[in-house]
C-alpha positions as CSV (number, residue, x, y, z in Angstrom):
1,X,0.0,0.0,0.0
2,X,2.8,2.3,0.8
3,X,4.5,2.0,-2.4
4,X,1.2,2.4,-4.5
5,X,1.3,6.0,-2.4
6,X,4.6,6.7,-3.0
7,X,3.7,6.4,-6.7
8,X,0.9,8.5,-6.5
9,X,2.7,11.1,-4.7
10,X,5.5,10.7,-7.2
11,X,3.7,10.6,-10.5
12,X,1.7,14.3,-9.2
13,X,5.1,15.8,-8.4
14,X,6.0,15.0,-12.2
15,X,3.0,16.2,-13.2
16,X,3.5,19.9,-11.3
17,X,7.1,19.6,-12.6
18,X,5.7,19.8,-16.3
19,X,2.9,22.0,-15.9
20,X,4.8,24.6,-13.9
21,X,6.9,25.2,-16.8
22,X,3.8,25.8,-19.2
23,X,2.1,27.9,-16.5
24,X,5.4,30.5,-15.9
25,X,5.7,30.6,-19.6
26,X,2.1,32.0,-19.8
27,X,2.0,34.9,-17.5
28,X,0.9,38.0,-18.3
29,X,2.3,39.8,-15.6
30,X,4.9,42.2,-17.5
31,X,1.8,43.8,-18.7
32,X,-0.6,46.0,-16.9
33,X,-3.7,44.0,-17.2
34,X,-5.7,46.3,-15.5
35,X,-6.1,49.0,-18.1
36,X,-6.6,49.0,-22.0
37,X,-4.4,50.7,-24.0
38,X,-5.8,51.9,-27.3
39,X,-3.8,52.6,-30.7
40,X,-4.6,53.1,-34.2
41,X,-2.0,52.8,-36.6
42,X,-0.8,50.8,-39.8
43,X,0.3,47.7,-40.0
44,X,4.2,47.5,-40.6
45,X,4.1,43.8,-40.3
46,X,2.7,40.5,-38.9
47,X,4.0,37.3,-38.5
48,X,1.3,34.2,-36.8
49,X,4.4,32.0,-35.4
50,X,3.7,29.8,-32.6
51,X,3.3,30.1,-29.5
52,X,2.3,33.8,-30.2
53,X,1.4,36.1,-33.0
54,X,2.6,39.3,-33.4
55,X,1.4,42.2,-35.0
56,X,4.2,45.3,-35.5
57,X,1.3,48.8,-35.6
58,X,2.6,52.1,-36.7
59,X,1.3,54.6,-34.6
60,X,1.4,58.5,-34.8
61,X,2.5,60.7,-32.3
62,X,0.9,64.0,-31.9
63,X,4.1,65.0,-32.7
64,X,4.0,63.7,-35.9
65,X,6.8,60.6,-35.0
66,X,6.2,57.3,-35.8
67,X,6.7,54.5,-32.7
68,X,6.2,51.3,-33.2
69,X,4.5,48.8,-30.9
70,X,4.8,45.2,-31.0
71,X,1.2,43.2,-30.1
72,X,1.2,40.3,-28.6
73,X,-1.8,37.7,-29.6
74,X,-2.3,33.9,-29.1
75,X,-1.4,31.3,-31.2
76,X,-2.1,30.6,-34.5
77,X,-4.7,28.3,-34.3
78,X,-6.8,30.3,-31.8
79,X,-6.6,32.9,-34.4
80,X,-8.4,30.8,-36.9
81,X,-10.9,29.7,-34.8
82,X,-11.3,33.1,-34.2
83,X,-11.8,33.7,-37.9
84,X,-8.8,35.7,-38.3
85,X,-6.0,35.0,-41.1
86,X,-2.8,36.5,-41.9
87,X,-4.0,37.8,-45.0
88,X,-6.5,40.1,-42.5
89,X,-2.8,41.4,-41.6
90,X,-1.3,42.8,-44.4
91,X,1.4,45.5,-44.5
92,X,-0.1,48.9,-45.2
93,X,-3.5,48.1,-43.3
94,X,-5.0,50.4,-40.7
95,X,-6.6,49.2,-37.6
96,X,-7.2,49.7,-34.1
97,X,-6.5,48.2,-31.3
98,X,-7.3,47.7,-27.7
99,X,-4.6,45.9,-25.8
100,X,-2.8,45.8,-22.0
101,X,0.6,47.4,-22.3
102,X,4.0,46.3,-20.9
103,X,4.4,47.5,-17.0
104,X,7.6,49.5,-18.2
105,X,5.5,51.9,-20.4
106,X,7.4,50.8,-23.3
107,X,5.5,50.6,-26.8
108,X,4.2,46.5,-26.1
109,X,1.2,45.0,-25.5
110,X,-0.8,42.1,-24.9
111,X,-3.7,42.1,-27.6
112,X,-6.8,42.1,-26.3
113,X,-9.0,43.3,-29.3
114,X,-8.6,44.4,-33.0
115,X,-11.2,46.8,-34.7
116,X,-10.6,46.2,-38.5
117,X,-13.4,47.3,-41.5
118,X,-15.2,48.9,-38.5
119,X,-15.8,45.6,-36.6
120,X,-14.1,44.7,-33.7
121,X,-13.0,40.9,-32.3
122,X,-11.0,39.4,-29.8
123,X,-7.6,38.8,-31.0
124,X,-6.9,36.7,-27.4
């Protein structure tokens, strides 16, 4: 009996082992997830890799420079399920966005949402 606990025990600390891994690598917490950032700008370029998409947005200052932010958004399969494509991501394209930005106030975010042809969708 003791050794079918001492299995049991065993075969959850492997499990924890593997999932903590999975778990660290999905936190959000360099972003501020308790505010929405919104941009408009043109898309420079896009790239649906896995684990994440990225989106690279153009954005004008009042200023009149150009920064660019890089989005963050899931994979590329959650995308599609979505309905999105890459071809919805084309260089040149203008769209907004509503996304949770990087804690250091850099020009990053999480995606959140995408408002494209006047419709907007999660992008998350």
């Amino acid at each position: 009996m003791k050794i079918k606990s001492l299995g049991i025990v065993a075969l959850f600390a492997i499990a924890v082992a593997v999932a903590l891994p999975v778990w660290a690598h999905h936190s959000h917490g360099n972003y501020n997830m308790e505010v929405y950032t919104s941009l408009t700008g043109t898309i420079r370029e896009a790239h649906f890799i896995n684990p994440h998409s990225w989106i690279y947005l153009d954005v004008k200052e009042k200023d009149g420079t150009i920064t660019t932010w890089a989005m963050e958004g899931t994979a590329p399969a959650g995308l599609k399920k979505s309905g999105w494509d890459l071809d919805s991501f084309k260089p040149g394209i203008t769209l907004s966005a509503r996304c949770h930005q990087l804690k250091d106030g850099s020009p990053g975010c999480l995606l959140g949402f995408i408002t494209k042809d006047g419709v907007e969708k999660s992008f998350d």
